[in-house]
DSSP file (Angstrom, degrees, kcal/mol; ACC not computed):
  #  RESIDUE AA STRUCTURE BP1 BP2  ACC     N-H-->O    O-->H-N    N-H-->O    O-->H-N    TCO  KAPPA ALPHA  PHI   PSI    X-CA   Y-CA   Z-CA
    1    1 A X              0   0    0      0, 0.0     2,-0.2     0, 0.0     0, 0.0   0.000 360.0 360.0 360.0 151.4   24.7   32.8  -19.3
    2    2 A X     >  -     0   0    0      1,-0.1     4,-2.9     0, 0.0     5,-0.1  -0.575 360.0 -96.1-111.0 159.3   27.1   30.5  -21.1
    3    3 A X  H  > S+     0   0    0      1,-0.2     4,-1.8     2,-0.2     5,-0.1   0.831 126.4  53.2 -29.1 -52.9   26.2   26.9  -23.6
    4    4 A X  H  > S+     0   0    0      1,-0.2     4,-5.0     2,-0.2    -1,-0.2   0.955 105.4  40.4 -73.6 -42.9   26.8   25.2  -20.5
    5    5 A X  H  > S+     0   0    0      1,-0.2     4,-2.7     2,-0.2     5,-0.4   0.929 116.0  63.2 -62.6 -40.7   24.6   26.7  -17.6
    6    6 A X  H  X S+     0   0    0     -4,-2.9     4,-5.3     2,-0.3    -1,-0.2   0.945 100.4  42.4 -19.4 -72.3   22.2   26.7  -20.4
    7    7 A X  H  X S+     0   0    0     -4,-1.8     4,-3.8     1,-0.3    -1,-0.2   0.879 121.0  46.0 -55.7 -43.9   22.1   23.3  -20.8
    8    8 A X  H  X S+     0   0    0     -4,-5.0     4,-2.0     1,-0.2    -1,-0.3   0.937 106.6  50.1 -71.1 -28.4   22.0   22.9  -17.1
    9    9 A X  H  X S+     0   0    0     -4,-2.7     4,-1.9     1,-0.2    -2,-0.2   0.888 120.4  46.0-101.5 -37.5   19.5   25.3  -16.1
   10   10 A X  H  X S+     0   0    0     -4,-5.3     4,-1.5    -5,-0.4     5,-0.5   0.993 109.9  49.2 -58.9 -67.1   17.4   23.3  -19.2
   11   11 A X  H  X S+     0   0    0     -4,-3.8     4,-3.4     1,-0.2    -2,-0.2   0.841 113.1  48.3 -28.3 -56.2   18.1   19.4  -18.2
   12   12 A X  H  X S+     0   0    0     -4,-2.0     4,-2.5     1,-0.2     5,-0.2   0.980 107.2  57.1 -68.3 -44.2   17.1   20.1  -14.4
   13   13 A X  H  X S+     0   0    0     -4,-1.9     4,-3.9     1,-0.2     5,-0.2   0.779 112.7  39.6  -5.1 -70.8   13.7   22.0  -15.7
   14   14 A X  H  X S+     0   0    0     -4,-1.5     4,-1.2     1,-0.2     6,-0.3   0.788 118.9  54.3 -78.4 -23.1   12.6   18.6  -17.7
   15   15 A X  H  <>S+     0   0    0     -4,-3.4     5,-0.9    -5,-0.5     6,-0.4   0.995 117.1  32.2 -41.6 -64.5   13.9   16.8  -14.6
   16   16 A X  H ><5S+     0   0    0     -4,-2.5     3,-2.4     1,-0.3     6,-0.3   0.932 116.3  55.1 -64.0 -55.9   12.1   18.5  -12.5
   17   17 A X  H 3<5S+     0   0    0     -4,-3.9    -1,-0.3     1,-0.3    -2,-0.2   0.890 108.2  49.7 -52.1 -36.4    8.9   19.2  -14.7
   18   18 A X  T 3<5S-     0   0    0     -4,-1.2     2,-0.3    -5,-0.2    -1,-0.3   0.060 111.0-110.4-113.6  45.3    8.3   15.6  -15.5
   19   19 A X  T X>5S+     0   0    0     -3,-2.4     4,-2.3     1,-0.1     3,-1.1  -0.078  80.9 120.4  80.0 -14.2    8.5   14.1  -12.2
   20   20 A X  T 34<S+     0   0    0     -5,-0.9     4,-0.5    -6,-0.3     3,-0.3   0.850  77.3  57.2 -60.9 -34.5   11.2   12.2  -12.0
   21   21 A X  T >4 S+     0   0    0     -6,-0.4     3,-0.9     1,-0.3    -1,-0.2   0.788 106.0  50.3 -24.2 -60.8   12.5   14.4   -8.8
   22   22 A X  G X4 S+     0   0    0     -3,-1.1     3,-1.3    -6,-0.3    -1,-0.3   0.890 107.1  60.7 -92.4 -33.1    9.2   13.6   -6.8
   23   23 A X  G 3< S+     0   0    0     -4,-2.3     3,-0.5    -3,-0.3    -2,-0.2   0.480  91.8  70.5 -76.1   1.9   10.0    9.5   -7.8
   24   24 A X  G <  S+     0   0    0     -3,-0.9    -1,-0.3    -4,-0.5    -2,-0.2   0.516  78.9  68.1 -76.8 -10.6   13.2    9.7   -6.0
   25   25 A X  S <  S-     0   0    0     -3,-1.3    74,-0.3     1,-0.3    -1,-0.2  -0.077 104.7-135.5-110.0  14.8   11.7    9.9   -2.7
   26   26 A X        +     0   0    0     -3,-0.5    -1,-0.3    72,-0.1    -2,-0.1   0.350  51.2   5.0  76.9-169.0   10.7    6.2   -3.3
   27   27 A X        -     0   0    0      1,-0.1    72,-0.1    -3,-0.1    19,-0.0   0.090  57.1-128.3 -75.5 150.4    7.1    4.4   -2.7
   28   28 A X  S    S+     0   0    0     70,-0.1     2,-0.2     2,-0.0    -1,-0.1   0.946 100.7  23.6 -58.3 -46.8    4.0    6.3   -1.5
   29   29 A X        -     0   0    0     69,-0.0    70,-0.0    72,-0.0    -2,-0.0  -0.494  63.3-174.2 -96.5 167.1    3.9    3.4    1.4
   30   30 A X        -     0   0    0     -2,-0.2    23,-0.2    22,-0.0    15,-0.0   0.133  32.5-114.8-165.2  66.8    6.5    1.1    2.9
   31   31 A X        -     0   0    0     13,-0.1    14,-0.5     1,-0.1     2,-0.2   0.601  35.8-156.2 -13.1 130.9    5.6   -1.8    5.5
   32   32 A X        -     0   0    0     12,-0.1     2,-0.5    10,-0.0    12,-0.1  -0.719   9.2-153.8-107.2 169.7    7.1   -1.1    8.6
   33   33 A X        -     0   0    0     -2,-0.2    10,-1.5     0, 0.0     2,-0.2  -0.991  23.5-114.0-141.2 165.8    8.0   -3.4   11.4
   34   34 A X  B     -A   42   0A   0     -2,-0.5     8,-0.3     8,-0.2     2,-0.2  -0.546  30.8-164.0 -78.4 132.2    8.3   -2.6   15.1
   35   35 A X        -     0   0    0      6,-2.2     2,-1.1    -2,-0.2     5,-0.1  -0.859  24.4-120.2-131.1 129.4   11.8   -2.9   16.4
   36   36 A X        +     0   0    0     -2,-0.2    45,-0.3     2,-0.1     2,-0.2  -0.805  67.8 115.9 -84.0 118.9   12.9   -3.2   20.4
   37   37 A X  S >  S-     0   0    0     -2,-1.1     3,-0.5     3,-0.4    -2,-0.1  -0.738  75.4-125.1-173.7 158.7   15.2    0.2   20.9
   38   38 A X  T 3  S+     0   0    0      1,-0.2     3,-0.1    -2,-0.2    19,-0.1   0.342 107.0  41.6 -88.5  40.3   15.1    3.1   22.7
   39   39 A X  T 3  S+     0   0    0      1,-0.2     2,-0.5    17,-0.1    19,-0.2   0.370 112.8  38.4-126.6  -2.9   15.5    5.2   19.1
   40   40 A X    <   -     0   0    0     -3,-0.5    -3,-0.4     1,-0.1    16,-0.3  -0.937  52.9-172.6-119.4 142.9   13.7    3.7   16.9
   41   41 A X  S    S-     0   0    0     14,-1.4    -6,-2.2    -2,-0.5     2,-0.2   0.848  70.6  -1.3-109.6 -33.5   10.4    2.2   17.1
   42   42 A X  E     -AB  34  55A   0     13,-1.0    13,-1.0    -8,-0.3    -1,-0.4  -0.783  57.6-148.3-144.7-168.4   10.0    0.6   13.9
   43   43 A X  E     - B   0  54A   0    -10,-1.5    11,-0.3    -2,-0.2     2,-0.2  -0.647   8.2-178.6-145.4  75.6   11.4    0.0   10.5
   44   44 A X  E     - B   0  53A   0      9,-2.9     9,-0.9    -2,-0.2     2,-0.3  -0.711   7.5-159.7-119.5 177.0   10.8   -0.6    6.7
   45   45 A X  E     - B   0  52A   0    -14,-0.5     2,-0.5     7,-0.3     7,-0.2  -0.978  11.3-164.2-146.2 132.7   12.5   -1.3    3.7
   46   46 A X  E   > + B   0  51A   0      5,-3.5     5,-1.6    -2,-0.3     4,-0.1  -0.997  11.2 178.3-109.4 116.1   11.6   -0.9    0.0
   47   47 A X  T   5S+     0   0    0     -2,-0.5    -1,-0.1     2,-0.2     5,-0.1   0.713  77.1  64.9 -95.3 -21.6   14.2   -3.0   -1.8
   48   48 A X  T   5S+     0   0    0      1,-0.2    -1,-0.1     3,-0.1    -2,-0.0   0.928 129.4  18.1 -43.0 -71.5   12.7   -2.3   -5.8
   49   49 A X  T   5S-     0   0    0      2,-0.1    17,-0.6     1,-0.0    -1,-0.2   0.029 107.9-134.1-115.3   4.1   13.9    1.7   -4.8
   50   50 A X  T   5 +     0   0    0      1,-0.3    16,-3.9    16,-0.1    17,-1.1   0.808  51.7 156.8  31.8  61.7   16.4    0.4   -1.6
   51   51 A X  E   < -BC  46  65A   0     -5,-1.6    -5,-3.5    14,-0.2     2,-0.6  -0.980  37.0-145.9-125.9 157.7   14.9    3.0    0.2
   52   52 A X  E     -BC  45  64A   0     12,-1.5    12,-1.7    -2,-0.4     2,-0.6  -0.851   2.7-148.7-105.2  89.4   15.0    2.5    4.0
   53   53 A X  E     -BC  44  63A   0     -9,-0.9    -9,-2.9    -2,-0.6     2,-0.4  -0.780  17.4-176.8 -59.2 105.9   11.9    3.8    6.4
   54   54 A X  E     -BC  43  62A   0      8,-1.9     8,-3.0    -2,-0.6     2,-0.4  -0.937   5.1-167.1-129.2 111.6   13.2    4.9   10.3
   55   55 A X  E     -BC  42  61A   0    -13,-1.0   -14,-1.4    -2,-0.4   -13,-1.0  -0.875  17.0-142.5 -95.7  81.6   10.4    6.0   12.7
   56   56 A X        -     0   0    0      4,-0.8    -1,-0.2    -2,-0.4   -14,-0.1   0.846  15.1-126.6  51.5-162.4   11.7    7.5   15.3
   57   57 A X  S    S+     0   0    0    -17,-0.2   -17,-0.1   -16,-0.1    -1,-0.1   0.111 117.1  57.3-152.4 -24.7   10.6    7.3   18.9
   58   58 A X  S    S-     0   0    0    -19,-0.2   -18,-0.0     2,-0.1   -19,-0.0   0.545 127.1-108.7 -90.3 -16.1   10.4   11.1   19.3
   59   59 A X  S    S+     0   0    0      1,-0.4     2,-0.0     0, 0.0     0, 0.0   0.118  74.5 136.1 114.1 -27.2    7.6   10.3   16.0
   60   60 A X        -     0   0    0     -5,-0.1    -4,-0.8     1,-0.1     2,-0.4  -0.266  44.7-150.7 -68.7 148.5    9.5   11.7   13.4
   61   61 A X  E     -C   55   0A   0     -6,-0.2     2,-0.4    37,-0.1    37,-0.4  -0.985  16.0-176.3-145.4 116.6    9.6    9.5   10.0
   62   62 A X  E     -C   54   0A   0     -8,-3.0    -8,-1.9    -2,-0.4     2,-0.8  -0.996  16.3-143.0-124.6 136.9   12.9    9.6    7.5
   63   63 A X  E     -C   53   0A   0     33,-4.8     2,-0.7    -2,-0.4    33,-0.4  -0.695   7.2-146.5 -92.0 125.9   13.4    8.0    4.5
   64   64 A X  E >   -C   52   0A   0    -12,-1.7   -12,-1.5    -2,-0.8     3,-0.7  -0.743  11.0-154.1 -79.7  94.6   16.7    6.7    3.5
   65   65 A X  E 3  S+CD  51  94A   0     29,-2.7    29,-0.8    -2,-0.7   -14,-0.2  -0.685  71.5   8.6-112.9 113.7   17.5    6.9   -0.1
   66   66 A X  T 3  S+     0   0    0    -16,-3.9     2,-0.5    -2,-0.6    -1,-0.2   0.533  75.8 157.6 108.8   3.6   20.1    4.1   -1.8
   67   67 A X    <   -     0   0    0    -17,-1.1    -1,-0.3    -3,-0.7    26,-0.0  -0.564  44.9-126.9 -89.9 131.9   20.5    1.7    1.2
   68   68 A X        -     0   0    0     -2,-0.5     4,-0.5     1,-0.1    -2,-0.1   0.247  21.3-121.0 -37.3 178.9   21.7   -1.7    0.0
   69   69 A X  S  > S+     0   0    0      2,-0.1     4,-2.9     3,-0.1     5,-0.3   0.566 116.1  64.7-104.7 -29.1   19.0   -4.4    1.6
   70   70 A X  T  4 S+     0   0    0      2,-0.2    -2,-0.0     1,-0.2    -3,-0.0   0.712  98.2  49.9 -27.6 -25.0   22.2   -5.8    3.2
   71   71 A X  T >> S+     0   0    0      2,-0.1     4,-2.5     3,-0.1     3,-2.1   0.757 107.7  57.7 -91.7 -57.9   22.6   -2.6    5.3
   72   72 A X  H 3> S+     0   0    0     -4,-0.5     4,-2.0     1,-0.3     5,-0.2   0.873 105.7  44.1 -71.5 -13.1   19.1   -3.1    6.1
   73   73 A X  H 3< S+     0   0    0     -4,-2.9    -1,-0.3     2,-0.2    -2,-0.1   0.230 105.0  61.5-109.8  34.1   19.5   -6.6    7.7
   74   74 A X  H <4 S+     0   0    0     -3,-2.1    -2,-0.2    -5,-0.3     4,-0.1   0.593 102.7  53.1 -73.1 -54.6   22.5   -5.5    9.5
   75   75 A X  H >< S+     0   0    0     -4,-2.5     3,-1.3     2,-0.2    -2,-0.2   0.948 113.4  44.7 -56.3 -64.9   19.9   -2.9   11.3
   76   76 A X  T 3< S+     0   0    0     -4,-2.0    -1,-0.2     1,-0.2    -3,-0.1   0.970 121.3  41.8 -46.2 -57.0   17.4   -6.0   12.3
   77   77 A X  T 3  S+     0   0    0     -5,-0.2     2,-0.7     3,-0.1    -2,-0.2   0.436  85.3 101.0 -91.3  27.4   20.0   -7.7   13.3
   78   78 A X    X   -     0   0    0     -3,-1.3     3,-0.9     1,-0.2     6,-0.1  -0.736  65.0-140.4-102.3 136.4   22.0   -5.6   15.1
   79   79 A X  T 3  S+     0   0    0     -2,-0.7     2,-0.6     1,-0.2    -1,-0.2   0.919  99.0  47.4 -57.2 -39.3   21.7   -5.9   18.9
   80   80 A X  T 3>  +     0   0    0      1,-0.2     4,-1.2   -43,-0.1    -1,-0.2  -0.419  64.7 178.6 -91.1  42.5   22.0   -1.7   19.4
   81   81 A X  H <> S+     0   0    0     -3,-0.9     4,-1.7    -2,-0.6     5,-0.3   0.864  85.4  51.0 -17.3 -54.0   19.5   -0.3   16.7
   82   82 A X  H  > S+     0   0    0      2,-0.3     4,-2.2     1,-0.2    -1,-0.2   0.978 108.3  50.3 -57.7 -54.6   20.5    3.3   18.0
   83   83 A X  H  > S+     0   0    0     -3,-0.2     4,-1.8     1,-0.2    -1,-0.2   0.850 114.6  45.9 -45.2 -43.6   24.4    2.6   17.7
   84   84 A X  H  X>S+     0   0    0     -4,-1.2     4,-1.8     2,-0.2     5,-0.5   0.920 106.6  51.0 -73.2 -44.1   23.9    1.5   14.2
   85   85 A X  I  X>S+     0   0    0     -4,-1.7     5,-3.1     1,-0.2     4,-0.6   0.600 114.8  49.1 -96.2 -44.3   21.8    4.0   13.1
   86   86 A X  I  <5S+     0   0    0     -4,-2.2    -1,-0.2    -5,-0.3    -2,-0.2   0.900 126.0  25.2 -46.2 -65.3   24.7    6.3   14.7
   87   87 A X  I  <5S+     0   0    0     -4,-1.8    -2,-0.2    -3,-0.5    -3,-0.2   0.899 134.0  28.5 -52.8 -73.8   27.8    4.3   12.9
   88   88 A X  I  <5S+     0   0    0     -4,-1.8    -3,-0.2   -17,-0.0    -2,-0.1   0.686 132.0  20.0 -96.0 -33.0   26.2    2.6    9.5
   89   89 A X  I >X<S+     0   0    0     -4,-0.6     3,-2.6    -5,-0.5     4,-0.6   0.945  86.9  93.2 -98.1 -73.5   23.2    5.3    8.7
   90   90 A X  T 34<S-     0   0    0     -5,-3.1    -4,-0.0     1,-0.3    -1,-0.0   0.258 107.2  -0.9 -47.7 107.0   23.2    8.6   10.1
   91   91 A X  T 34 S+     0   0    0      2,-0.3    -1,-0.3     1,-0.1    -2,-0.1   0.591 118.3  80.7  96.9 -12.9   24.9   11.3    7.6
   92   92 A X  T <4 S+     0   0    0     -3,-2.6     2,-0.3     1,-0.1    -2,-0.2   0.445  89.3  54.8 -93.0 -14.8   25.8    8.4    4.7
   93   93 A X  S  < S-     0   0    0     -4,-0.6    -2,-0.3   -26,-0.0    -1,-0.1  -0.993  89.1-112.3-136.5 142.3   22.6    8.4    3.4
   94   94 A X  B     -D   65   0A   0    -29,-0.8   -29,-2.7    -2,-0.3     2,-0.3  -0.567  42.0-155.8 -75.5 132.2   20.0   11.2    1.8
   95   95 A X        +     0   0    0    -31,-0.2     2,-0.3    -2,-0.1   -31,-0.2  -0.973  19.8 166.6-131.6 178.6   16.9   11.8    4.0
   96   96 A X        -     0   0    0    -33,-0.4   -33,-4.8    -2,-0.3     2,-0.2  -0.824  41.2-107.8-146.1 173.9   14.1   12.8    3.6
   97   97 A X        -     0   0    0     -2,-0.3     2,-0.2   -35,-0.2   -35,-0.1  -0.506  49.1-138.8 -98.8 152.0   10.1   13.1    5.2
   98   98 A X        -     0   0    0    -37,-0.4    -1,-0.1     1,-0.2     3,-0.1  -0.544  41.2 -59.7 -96.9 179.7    8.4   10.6    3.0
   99   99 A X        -     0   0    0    -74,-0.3     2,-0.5    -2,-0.2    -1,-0.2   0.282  58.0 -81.0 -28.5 168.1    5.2   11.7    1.9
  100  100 A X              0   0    0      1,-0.1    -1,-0.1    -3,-0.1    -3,-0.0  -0.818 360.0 360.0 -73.2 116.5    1.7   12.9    3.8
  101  101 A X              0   0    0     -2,-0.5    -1,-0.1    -3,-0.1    -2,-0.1   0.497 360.0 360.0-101.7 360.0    0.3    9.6    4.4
């Protein structure tokens, strides 16, 4: 291994080891509200961590990591939840299964 892989293989270590990695996946909770479409059922937003909750209709729960809160009242107010979510969300943004609630 070379000075540099070093350095990385060290940096992500203390990344990892001292939590910050598990505080990227944003707040333990995140108020949802219930949304009329037939892909979503509901909806939250953390704007502190402008991470984005999506529950699913099928049940399934993704977090959205980095979404403006602009993006997310475009989503409320967009007549087609499923079409935006298609368009503005899907593939632009990291997700991820939030926590075990």
């Amino acid at each position: 291994m070379n000075l540099k892989t070093l350095t990385s293989v060290a940096f992500l270590s203390i990344f990892v080891c001292s939590g910050f990695a598990q505080e990227s996946a944003g707040p333990e909770k995140i108020k949802r509200v219930a949304v009329r479409s037939t892909l979503l059922d509901a909806v939250g937003y953390d704007a502190r961590s402008q991470t984005l909750e999506l529950v699913f209709d099928s049940g399934s729960v993704r977090r959205l990591a980095g979404v403006p809160a602009a993006v997310y009242k475009a989503l409320l107010a967009a007549p087609s939840k499923g079409k935006f979510y298609h368009k503005q969300l899907r593939g632009k943004y990291v997700a991820t299964k939030p926590p075990a609630q």
